[in-house]
Structures are given as C-alpha cells and as structure tokens.
VOGU-3710 file (C-alpha; in Angstrom, 3 decimals, decimal comma):
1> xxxxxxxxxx> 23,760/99,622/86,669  25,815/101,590/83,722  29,693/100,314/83,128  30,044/104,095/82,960  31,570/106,187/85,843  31,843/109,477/86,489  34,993/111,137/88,256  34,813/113,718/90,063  35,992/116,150/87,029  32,719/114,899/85,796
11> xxxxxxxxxx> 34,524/113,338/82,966  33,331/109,600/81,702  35,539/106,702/81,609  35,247/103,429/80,151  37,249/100,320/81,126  38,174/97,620/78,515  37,020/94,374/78,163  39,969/92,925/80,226  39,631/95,643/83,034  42,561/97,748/82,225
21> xxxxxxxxxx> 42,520/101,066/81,120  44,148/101,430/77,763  45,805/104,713/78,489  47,519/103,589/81,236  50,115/102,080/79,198  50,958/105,945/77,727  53,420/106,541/80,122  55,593/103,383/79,329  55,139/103,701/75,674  56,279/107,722/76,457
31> xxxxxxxxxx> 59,719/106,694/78,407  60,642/103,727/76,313  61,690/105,650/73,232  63,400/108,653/75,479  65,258/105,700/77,720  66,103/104,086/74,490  67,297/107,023/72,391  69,763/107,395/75,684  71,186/104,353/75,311  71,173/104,746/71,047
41> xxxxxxxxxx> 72,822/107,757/71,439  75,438/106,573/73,949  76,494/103,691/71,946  76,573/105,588/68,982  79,071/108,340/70,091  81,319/105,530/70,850  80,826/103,632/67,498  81,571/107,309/66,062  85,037/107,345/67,991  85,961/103,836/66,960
51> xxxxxxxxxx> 85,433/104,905/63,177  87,454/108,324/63,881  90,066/106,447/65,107  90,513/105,264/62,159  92,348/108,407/60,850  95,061/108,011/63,353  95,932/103,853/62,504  99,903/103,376/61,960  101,764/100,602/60,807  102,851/97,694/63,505
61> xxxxxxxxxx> 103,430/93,943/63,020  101,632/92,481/60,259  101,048/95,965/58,462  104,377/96,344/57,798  104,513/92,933/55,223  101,088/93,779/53,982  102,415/97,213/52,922  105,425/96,445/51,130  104,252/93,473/49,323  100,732/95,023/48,155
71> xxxxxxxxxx> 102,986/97,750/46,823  105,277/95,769/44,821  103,596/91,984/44,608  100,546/93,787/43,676  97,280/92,194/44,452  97,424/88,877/43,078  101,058/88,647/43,924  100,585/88,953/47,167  97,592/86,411/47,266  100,288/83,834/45,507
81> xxxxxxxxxx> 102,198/84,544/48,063  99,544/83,526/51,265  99,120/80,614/48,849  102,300/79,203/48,718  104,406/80,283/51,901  102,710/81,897/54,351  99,204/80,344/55,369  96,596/79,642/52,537  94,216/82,487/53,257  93,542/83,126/49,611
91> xxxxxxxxxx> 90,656/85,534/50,532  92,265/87,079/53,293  94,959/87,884/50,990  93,487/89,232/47,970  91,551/91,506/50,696  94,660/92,746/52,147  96,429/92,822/48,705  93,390/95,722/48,200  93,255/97,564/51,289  97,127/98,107/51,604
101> xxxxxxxxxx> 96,946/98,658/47,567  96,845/102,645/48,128  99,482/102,614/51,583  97,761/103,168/54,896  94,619/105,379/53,474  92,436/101,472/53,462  93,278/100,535/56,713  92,123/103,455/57,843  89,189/103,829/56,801  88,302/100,282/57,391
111> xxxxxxxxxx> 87,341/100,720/61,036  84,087/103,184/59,675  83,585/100,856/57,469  83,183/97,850/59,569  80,849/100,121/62,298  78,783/101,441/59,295  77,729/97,693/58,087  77,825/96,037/60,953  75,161/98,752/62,789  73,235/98,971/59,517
121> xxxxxxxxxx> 73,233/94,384/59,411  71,889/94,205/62,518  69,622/96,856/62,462  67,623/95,456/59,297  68,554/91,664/60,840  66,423/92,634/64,050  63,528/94,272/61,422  63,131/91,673/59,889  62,684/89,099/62,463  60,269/91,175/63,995
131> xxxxxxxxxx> 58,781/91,017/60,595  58,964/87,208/60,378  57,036/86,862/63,939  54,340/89,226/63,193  53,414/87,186/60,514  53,823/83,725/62,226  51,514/84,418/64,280  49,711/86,173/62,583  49,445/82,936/61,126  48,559/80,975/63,866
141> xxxxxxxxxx> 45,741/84,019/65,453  44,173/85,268/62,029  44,896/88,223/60,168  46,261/91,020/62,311  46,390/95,108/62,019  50,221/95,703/60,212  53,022/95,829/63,380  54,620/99,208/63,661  58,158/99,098/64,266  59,494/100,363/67,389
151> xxxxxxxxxx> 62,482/102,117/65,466  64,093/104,237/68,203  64,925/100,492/70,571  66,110/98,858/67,739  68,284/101,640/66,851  69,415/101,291/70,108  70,027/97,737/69,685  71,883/98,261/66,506  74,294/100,554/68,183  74,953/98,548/71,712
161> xxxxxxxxxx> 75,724/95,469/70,105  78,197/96,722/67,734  80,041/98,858/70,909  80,072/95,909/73,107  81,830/93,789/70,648  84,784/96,255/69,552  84,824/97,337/73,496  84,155/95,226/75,597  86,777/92,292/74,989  89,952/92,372/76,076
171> xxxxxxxxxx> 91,778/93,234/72,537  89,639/96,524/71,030  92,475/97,967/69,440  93,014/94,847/67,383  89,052/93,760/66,692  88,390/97,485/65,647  91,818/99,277/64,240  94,155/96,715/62,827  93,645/95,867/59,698  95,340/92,537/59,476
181> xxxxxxxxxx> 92,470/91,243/62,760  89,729/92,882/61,554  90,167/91,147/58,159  90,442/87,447/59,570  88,304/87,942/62,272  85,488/90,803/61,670  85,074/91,138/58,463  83,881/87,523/58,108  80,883/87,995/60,685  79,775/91,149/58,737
191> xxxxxxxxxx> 80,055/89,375/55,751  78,042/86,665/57,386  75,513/88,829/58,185  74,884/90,832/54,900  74,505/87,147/52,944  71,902/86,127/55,702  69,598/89,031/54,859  70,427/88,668/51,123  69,016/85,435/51,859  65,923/86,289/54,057
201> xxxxxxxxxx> 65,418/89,370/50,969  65,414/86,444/48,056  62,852/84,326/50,315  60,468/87,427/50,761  60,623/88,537/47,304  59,135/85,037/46,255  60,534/84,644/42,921  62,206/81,508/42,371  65,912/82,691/40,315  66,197/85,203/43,415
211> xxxxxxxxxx> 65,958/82,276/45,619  68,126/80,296/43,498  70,808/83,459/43,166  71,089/83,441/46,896  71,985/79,527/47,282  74,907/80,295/44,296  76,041/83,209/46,428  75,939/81,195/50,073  77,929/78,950/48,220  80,765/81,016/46,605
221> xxxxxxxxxx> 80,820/83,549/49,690  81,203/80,614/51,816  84,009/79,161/49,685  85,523/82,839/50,300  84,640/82,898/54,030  86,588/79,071/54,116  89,680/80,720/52,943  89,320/83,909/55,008  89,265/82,737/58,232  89,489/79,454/60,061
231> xxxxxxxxxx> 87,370/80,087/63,510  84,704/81,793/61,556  84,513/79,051/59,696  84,032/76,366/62,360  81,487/78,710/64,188  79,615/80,046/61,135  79,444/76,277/59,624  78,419/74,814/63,097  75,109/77,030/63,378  74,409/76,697/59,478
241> xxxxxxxxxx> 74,534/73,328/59,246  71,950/73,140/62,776  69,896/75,538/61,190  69,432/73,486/58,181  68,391/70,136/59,513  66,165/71,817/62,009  64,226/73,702/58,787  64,212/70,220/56,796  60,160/70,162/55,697  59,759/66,792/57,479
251> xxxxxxxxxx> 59,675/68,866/61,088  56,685/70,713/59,953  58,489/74,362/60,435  59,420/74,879/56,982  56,964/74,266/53,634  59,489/74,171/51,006  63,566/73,126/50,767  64,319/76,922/50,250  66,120/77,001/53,684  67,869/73,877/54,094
261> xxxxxxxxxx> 69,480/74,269/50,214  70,804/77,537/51,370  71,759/76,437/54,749  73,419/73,403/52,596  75,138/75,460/50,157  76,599/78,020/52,807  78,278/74,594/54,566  79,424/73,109/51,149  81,111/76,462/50,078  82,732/76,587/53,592
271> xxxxxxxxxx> 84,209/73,109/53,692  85,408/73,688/50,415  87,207/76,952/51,299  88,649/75,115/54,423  90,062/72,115/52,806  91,989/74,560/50,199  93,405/76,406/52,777  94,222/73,530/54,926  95,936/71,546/51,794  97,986/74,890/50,498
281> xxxxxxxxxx> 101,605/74,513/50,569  101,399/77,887/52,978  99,078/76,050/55,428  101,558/73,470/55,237  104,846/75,196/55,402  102,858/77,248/58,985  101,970/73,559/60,662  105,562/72,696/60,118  106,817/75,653/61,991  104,274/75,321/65,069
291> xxxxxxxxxx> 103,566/71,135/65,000  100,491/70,251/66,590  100,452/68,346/69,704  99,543/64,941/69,398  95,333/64,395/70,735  95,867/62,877/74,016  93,812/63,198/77,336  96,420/65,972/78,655  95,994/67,958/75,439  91,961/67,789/75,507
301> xxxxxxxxxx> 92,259/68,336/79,542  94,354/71,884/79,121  92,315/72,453/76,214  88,996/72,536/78,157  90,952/74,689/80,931  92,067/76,933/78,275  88,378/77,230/77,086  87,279/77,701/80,915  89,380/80,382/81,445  88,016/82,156/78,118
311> xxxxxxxxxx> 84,929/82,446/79,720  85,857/83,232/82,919  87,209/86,196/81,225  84,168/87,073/79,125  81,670/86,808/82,034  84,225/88,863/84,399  83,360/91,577/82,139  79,248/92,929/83,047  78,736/95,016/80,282  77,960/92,400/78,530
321> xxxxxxxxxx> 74,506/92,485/80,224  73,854/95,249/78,241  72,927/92,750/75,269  70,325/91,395/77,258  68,904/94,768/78,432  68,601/96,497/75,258  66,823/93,204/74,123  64,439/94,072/77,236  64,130/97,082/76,367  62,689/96,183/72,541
331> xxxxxxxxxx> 60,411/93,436/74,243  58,990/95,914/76,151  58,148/98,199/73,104  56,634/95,514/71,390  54,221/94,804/74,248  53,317/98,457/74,719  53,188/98,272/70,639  50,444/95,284/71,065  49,014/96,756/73,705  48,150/100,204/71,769
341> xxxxxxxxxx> 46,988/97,808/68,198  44,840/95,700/70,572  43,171/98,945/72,850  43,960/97,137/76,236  45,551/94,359/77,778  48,243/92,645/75,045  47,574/89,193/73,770  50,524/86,744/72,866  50,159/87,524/69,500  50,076/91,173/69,399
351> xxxxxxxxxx> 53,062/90,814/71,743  54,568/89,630/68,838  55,641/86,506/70,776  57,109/82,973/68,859  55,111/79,801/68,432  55,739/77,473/71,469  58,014/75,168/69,441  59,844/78,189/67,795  60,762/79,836/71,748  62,187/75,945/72,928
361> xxxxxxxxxx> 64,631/76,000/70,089  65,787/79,238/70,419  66,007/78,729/74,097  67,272/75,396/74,580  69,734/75,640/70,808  72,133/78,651/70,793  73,702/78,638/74,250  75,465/74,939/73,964  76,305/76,002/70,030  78,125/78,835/70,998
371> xxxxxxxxxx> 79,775/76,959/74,115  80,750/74,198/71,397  81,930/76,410/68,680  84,151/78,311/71,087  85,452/74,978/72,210  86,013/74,403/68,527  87,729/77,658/68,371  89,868/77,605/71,594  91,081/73,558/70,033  92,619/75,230/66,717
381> xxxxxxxxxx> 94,391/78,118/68,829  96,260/75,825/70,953  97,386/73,597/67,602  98,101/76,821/65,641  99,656/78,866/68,664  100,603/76,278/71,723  99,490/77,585/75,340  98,732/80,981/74,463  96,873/80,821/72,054  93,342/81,201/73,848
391> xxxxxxxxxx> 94,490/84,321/75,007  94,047/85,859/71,160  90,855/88,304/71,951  90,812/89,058/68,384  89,588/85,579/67,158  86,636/85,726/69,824  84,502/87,909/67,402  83,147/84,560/65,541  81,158/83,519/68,796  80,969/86,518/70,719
401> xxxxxxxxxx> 78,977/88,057/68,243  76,421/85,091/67,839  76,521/85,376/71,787  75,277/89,058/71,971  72,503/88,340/69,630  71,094/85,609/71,190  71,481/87,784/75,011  69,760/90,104/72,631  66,842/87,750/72,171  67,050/86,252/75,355
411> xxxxxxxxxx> 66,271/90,005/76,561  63,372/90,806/74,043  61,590/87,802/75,217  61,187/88,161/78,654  60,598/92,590/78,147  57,826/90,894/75,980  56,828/88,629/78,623  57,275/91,616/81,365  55,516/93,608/79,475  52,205/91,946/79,264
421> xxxxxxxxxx> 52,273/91,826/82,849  52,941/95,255/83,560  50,253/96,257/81,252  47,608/94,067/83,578  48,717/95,164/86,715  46,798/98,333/87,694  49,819/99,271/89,307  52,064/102,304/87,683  54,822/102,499/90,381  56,013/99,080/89,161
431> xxxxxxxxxx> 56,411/99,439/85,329  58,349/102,298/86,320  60,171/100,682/88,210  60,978/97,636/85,773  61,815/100,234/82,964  64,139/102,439/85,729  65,940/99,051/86,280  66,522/97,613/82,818  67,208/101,296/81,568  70,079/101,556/84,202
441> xxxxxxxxxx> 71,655/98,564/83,016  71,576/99,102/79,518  72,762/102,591/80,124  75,288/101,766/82,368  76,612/99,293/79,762  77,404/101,834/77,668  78,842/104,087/80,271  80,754/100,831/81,565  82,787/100,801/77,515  83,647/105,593/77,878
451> xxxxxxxxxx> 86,749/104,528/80,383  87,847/101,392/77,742  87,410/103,712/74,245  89,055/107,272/76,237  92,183/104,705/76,841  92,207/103,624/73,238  91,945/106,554/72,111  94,505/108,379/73,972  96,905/105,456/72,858  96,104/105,263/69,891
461> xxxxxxxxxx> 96,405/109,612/68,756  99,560/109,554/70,989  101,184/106,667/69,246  100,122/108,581/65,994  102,175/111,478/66,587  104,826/109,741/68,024  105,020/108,112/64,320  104,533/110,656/62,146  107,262/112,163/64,103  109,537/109,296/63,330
471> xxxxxxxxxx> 108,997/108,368/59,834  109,478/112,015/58,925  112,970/111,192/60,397  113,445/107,944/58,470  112,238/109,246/55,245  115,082/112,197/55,694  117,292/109,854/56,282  116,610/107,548/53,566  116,409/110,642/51,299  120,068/111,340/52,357
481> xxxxxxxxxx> 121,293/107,704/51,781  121,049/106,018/54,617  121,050/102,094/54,515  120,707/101,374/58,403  118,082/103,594/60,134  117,331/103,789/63,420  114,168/102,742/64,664  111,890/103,156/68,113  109,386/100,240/68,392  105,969/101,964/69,438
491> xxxxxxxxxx> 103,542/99,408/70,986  100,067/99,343/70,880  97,218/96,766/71,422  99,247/93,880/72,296  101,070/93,424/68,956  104,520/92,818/67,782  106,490/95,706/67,109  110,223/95,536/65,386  113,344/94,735/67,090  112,146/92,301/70,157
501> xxxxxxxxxx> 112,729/89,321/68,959  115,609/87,662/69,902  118,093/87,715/66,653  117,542/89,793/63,338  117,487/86,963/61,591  114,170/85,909/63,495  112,847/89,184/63,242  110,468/89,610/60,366  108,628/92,360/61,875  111,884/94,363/61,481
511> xxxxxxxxxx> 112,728/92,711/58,278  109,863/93,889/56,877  110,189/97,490/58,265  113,262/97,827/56,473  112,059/96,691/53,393  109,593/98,951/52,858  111,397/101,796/53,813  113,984/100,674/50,964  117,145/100,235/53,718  119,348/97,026/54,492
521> xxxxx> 118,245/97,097/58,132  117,210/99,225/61,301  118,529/99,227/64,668  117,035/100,875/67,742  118,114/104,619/68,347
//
C-alpha cells in the first residue's frame, strides 16, 4: 500500500519519518516572532522613556557634593577626597569626579547610557550562549546544519529584562536617574557584563595573548569593581569564584585552565579592590560614625528577617514572571527553529538543549547563590545602615539582575522542552493555546511596569520645572548679593533633600547646596 495519500483537493501529502507533518509547526513559528516583537516593542518604549528622562534629572542629596567638588576638587581631587574622608570608593569617585566634571549635562545622559549597554550586553550575552549550546551538542550528536538565530525573541529578551530591573523594584527613580545609585549600584553589573563577553570573545577568537589580555583585564576591572561598590562585589565574587572551581579541567567540562584563570583573576582583582576600600582612612572614618553591631544570635536572627522581608517584597511584585516568560518564549523559537533544520519532529539537539550534567548545574546552582549573595548583601546593609538598611532598593541590582537571567533560562528551558512536545502532538488548538498563555504573561509584564514609569515620569518632569523655576530665583539672587537664599526642598525617589535634618550643623545636604551656589547658607522660603 503507498505512504502516499490523496486529499480530497487531490493534492499529495507525505508524512515524516516521526509521523508529524512538518508544516504544521508554520503557524507557531508565524506567531512567535509577531507575539515577541509585542513584547520587544513594549519593553522598549519604556526603556526609551527611562533614557528620556534623563533630560529632566535635577540635583538632590548626593548630587549636590558631587557637583561642587567635581567643579572645584577636580577629578582626582575629589577621588582624594572618597579616599581619605568619606568612604574609600576610589572608582566610584573618579567616576563621579567625571560625570559631574561638565555640571548636570553627565548625569543626564547617564540613564541612556546605562539602557543602551545594558540592552545591547544582554542581547549579545543571550547570542552567544545560544552559540555555545549549538555547538556542545553539536558536539555530543555530530556535526549539525549552522543554528539560525531567532533574533526578534531575543530582542525581546534584551528589552524585558532591562525594564523589569529599572521598574519593577521598589526604588526606579534611584536605580535608573540618580547618578550617585546608578554609579555604585548599576554601573558595576553592566560593567560586569561587558568584561564577561570580552572574555567569552578572547576564548572564541583562539589566540592565546587575547586570552591572556582578558585575564589582565578581569583582574584590573575587578580591582576597579572592588572599589566601586561593596554588594556588587560580594555577589559578583560569589558566582565567579563558583564558576571557576566548577570549570577546573579535573571535572571533565572544561579542556584547558582558560576559564578558571579568568574566573581566578576576576576574584583576585575584586578582593584586592575590597580590602583597599575597606582599609582607607574614609572607610574608616564612615564605620566610626555608624559602628557595627557586635555578631551575636539577635543580630544574625533580625538579619535573616531583614533578608525575609526583602523577598517577600520582590516576589509580591508578578512582573517579575515576565523573566521567565520571555525565556519561554525564546525556548519555544528554538524548538520551532530545530524543528524547521530537522524537517519534522525536533530532536534534543536541534532543540538546542544542554548536556545532562550542564542543565543539573544550572538548575540546582544559581537559585541558592543568589539567595546567599543577597544574604551577603542584606548582612553589610544592616552594619553600614542599622535597621533600615535592607530597605535600600537601589543596592538590589547586584542580585536581582543575576536573578532575572537565570528566570530567563529557567523559561527558555522548559519553552524548549514545551516545544518539542507541541511539535508531536497532532493537536493545533493546544500550541496555541501554550503560546496565548505565555504571550499574555510576558505581555502583561510589560503592561504591569506603563502605571510604575507614567508615575516616574510625571514626578520626575514636574519636579523639573519646579527647579528650573527655583534656581532661576537663586541665581538672581546670588547675582544681586545675596548670602542666605531661600530654599524649597523638592523630593523625589526617596532621597534626602536640604533642610530636614534636625540642626544645620547636621545638615550636609544643605551645606552642600549652599556651597555650590557660592552663599553662607539657605533657609526654607
């Protein structure tokens, strides 16, 4: 009896070798891209506000110092200065000593700047690990037809990731717009990030100095990153240093050193950042002001509740789900991708799917490393900042954005997995269904973050006006001779503004308003 059947179109048909039909994966590999491109563009316009924003920063708190002491310390003056009396941060100072170098025109463009890299890192992060499992197992299966990347989901990817972390946390304004956060606390993980794929660029290219460039530059950007920022540090040095021993040759995953001497380097240049900050005579002079409670079973006990409560507040907020549907969503285009290569039904390697022992670390590693790092994390806020100090949204970048991307991979997994069976079952109403469902929720995670950025935004252009409005009136008055100006405090994001604490004396936020405006003091109005 012929395989071949007629229809009753009198057209010919011919089944694959697993049974399937290998057109009837068209219409998923059709919607993924459109359902994706929603969510890309969604996230993007977002992202695009965030960076716009930009243009309508204003000095509060911190800015104030940084402004008058980048103009007349100068760059390395002010770095002396976060040397020797206010906290060690040589990096973070010779950063800020540059962006407030030419007034408020750095800061604001900083916020595009940080969206820009940060989209564009984990956009060519996510290619190449795709990259890097296409040819494990291509490895393991024989040679395989070249993957095509499925650009339009990991576009998407690279522009949900980046909205959920300036969005969806509970301090945007300060992870996205001011300066003096975004310095200590996201610059670092975009740093991060770019030296990883210099690193993953030096091992493709093959040639040894490359390789041997990129361990120098772990080391001396990690002796930067030590002195830029203290969580980061703990976080970034915690997953380094796993990273490394798991990649030692001896395990078999690995067949040179090439990994593990970077991985080594990186943690080297970090602990030497950290001890110069922590022995600095500003690091010293900022411990004696806030003394550290002594380690007792109370302080680890309200620690942990402190770190409980962290969490409570980052799973209260769903959008965050988002990370792992996006992820889906790529899985899903890589099965479709393998299913097209293959002509039928995918096959685990096609589905571009990680060895056995590669999938148990990356399932059974990350989670507990981020849980520990933030523990880490949550331990140096309460020394540095007492009871409170957990509360500081701004210093959750360093493990919420490890977090996302392993939600991320979590995601891409199981689409993978979800994918091959869709693709077997002769049934189209359900791989509709499954792409309806994880479409919604990565959609709706982006919806979720319009009502968060339409509230920073309207704060942020009104507070804006509000003090353009006002320093016009200073500057007249200063122009006219005034020593003692009167001055409104404007709040935004959470921060310190001038005039609340409780004496002038105490009051360096005003202190440092005055000074750069070039009066003896201000007063309210």
């Amino acid at each position: 009896m012929s395989r071949t059947t007629l229809s009753e179109r009198g057209e010919a048909r011919m089944p694959d070798d697993g049974g399937q039909d290998p057109a009837s994966s068209g219409g998923l590999r059709r919607a993924l891209p459109r359902v994706a491109l929603v969510v890309a563009a969604g996230a993007g316009a977002l992202l695009a506000v965030g960076a716009f924003l930009g243009l309508y920063v204003r000095p509060t708190s911190d800015d104030w110092c940084a402004l008058w002491k980048a103009r007349d310390m100068g760059v390395l003056g002010i770095t002396a200065d976060f040397y020797d009396t206010q906290n060690g941060r040589v990096t973070n100072a010779f950063l800020t000593g540059l962006l407030y170098s030419d007034g408020m025109r750095g800061p604001k463009l900083l916020p595009a700047f940080l969206v820009v890299a940060l989209a564009a890192g984990l956009f060519l992060l996510a290619r190449a690990a795709l990259r890097s499992l296409h040819r494990a197992t291509a490895v393991r299966t024989g040679p395989a037809e070249p993957a095509r990347q499925p650009t339009v989901p990991l576009v998407a990817v690279a522009a949900l990731l980046p909205a959920l972390l300036f969005f969806a946390g509970t301090r945007s304004y300060q992870v996205l717009l001011w300066a003096p956060a975004t310095i200590s606390h996201t610059l670092p993980s975009v740093i991060g990030l770019w030296t990883v794929l210099g690193a993953v660029r030096a091992a493709r290219c093959g040639v040894r100095w490359a390789r041997t460039a990129a361990v120098g530059s772990a080391l001396l950007v990690g002796a930067a990153l030590g002195m830029l920022s203290e969580p980061f540090t703990l976080v970034a040095g915690l997953f380094t240093a796993t990273v490394g021993i798991l990649c030692l040759p001896r395990f078999g995953w690995t067949k040179d050193r090439y990994v593990s001497t970077w991985c080594a380097g990186a943690c080297l240049g970090l602990l030497i950042g950290l001890v110069l900050l922590y022995t600095s005579p500003g690091a010293r002079w900022r411990r004696a002001q806030h003394p550290p409670e002594p380690l007792s079973a109370a302080e680890l006990g309200a620690t942990f509740h402190d770190w409980w409560r962290l969490w409570q507040t980052v799973g209260g907020q769903w959008a965050y789900l988002g990370a792992v549907a996006v992820g889906a969503l790529l899985g899903l285009a890589l099965a479709t991708a393998g299913a097209r290569r293959d002509g039928g039904a995918p096959h685990g390697s096609a589905a571009g799917l990680p060895p056995r022992w590669l999938f148990l670390v990356a399932v059974l590693l990350p989670l507990p490393l981020i849980a520990l790092g933030s523990l880490a994390v949550v331990f140096g806020l309460r020394s540095g900042y007492g009871d409170v100090g957990w509360t500081y949204g701004r210093t959750w970048t360093s493990f919420l954005l490890p977090l996302l991307l392993v939600l991320c991979a979590y995601g891409a997994w199981g689409g993978s997995l979800l994918g091959r069976r869709l693709l077997e079952s002769p049934r189209p109403a359900g791989r509709a269904a499954a792409l309806v469902a994880i479409g919604a929720v990565a959609v709706g995670s982006a919806a979720a973050l319009v009502q968060p950025v339409y509230a920073l935004t309207t704060e942020t252009v009104v507070r804006a006006a509000a003090w353009d409005r006002q320093n016009a009136r200073i500057r007249a008055e200063v122009a006219a001779g005034a020593r003692d100006v009167g001055y409104e405090p404007l709040l935004i994001g959470g921060l310190t503004e001038p005039l609340f604490a409780s004496s002038y004396a105490r009051d360096w936020a005003a202190q440092c308003t005055a000074t750069y405006y070039g009066v003896d003091r201000i007063h309210r109005p």
